[in-house]
Every structure is written in structure tokens, then in C-alpha cells.
C-alpha positions in Angstrom: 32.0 -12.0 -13.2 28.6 -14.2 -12.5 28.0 -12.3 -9.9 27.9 -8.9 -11.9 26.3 -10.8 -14.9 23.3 -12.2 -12.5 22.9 -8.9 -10.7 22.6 -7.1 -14.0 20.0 -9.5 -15.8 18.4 -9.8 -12.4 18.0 -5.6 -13.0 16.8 -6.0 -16.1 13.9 -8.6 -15.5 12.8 -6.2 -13.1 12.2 -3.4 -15.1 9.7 -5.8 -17.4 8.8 -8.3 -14.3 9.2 -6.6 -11.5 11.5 -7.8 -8.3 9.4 -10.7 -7.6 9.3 -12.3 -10.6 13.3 -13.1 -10.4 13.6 -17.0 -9.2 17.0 -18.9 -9.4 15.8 -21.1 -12.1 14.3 -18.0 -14.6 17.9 -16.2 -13.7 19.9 -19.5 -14.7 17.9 -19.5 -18.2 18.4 -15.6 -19.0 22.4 -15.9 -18.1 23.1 -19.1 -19.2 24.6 -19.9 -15.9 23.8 -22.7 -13.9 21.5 -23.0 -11.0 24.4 -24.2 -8.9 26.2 -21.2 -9.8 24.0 -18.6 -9.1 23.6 -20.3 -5.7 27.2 -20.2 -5.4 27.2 -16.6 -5.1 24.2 -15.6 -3.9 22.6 -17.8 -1.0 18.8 -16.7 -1.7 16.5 -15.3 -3.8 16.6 -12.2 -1.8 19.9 -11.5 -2.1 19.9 -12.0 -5.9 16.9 -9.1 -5.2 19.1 -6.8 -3.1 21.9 -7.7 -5.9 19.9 -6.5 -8.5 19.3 -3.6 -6.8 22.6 -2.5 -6.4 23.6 -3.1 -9.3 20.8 -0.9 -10.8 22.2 1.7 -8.7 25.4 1.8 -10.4 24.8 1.5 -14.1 22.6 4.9 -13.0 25.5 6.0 -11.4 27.9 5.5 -14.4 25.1 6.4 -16.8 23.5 9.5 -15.1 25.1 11.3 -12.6 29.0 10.3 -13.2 29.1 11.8 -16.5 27.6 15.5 -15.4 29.1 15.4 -12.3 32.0 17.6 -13.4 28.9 20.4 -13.8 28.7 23.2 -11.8 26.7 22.7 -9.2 23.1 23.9 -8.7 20.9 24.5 -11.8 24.0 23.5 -14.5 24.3 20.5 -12.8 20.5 20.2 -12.7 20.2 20.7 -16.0 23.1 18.3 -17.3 21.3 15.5 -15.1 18.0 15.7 -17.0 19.7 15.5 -19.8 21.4 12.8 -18.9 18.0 10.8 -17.4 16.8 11.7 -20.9 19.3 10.4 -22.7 19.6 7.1 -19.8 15.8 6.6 -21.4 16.2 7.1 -24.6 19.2 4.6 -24.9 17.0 1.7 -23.3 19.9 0.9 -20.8 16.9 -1.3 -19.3 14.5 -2.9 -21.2 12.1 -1.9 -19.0 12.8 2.5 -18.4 13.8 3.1 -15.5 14.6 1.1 -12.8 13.8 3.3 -10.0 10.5 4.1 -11.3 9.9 0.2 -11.7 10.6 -1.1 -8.6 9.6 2.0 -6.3 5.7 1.2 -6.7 5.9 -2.9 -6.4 8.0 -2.5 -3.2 6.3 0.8 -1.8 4.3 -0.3 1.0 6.7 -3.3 2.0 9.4 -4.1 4.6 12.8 -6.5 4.5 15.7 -6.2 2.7 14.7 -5.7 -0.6 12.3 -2.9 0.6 14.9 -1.2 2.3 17.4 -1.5 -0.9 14.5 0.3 -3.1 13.6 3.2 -0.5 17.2 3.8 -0.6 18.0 4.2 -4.1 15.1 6.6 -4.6 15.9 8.5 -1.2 19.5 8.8 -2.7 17.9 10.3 -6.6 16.0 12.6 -3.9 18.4 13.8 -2.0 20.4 14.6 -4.8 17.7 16.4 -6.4 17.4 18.4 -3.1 20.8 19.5 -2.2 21.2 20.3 -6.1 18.0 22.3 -6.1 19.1 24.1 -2.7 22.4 25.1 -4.2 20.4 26.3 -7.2 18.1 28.7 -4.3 15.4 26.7 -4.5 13.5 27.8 -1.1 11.3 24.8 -1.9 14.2 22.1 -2.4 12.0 18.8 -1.3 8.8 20.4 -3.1 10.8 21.1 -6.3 12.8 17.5 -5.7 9.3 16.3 -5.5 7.8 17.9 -8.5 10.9 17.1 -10.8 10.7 13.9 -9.9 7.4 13.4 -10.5 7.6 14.5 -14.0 10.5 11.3 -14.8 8.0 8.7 -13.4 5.1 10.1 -15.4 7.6 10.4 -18.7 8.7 6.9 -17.7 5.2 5.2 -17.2 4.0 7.0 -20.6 7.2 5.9 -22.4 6.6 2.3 -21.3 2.8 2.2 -21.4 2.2 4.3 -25.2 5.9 4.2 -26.6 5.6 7.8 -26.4 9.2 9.3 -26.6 8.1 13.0 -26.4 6.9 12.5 -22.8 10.5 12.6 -21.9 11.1 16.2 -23.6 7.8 16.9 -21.9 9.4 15.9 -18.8 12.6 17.6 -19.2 10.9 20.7 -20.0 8.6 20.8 -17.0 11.9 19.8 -15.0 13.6 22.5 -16.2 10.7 25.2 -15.6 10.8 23.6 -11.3 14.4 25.3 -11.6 13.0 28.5 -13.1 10.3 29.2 -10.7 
């Protein structure tokens, strides 16, 4: 339980904060949990990082893609999952948008651990846009991946930067046209 508890705060302070900004003694004050036992189960800073990431992963898995995953495949499934991101927005599961989006730019051009955590959670959102988009006919499946998901981070820097809700719809429906073209 304090290791779920830490990873998810840990999430959460780095969709305001960013991954570097999590320290043992800033993750002790948001939880309520002592210093002690956060270093209990996690030995480092970094794997409260990777922790964080993972458990990002997750809630996007329960909140995004589990519930459409009954969907059939291709562009119904496509579809259900922008709805779903939408909705993943628009019910501030993190304080901070989206999590993906977050993290992808501070820990772009870095290497470890933590790097390797990030590059793999958005490679695994891509790759899923890609084999749905293939099943879909896309003959363009990375380029469309690539366009769709270039629409969410711009929707998600707009909703964090103005407040500006409709650049989700915005998004969605540009998402939606990728699958019509």
C-alpha cells in the first residue's frame, strides 16, 4: 500500500513538477509517510522515478485503453480511445494532464533508467496507435500514429497552459479526420 500510494503521488507531482522535482523528503510531506518509509520500499530517488512511471502507466491503462478495449478493433476502437483520452483529460485524473505528454519532453534527450521508463510508455501509446490504425487500413500507420498523437500533446499543452477545454474536442476531431483520410 505505500508503495502504490508513493508511486501515485510521485505521478502526480510530475505532471505539475516534472520527474526531477520528486525528492524523498517532498514525497514524505505530500503522503504523509515517513522518510524512513519511503526508503523502505524504494532504495533511491530513481526508483521512486521509474515507480512513478509505472504507475502512470497503469491508471492510463485502467482509465483509457481497458475500458474500450472490448471495441472492435481498427477505427471503433480508435475512436472509443479518443474518447476515452478525452474523457482521461477532462476528469483531471492528474493534476497536471497528461502524464505522457509531461514527462516525454523533460526526459526526451536523456539516458538511464528513468529515460528508458518514459521512451517506453510513449513507444507503447504509439505502437498502439499504429497497429490500431493499420487494422483500420491506414497505409500511413506511423504517420497517422504520429499526427494523432500530435494533436493530444498540443490539446494537452493548450489545456494546461490557457485552461482551454475545447482544444481537446479540437483534438479529437482532427484525430478522428487522421482515420478518415
Amino acid at each position: 500500500m505505500t508503495r502504490r500510494r508513493a508511486a501515485r503521488c510521485a505521478a502526480d507531482i510530475a505532471t505539475t513538477h516534472g520527474l526531477d522535482s520528486i525528492s524523498v523528503g517532498a514525497l514524505a510531506s505530500a503522503t504523509g509517510l515517513s522518510k524512513s518509509g519511503i526508503l523502505t520500499v524504494f532504495s533511491c530517488r530513481e526508483a521512486i522515478q521509474v515507480a512513478a512511471v509505472a504507475e502512470a502507466r497503469q491508471v492510463y491503462v485502467d482509465t483509457v485503453i481497458a475500458p474500450v478495449w472490448g471495441a472492435d478493433p481498427g477505427r471503433v476502437r480508435l475512436a472509443a480511445l479518443l474518447d476515452a483520452w478525452v474523457a482521461y483529460q477532462r476528469a483531471g485524473v492528474f493534476p497536471g494532464g497528461c502524464f505522457v505528454a509531461a514527462t516525454s519532453a523533460e526526459y526526451g534527450r536523456r539516458d538511464g533508467p528513468v529515460a528508458d521508463a518514459v521512451r517506453a510508455l510513449k513507444r507503447e501509446w504509439l505502437d498502439l496507435l499504429e497497429r490500431e490504425l493499420t487494422t483500420s487500413g491506414s497505409t500511413e500507420p506511423a504517420e497517422d500514429a504520429f499526427r494523432i498523437d500530435a494533436y493530444l500533446v498540443a490539446a494537452n499543452t493548450r489545456r494546461q497552459l490557457f485552461g482551454d477545454d475545447a482544444a481537446l474536442e479540437t483534438a479529437r476531431r482532427l484525430a478522428l479526420a487522421v482515420l478518415s483520410g
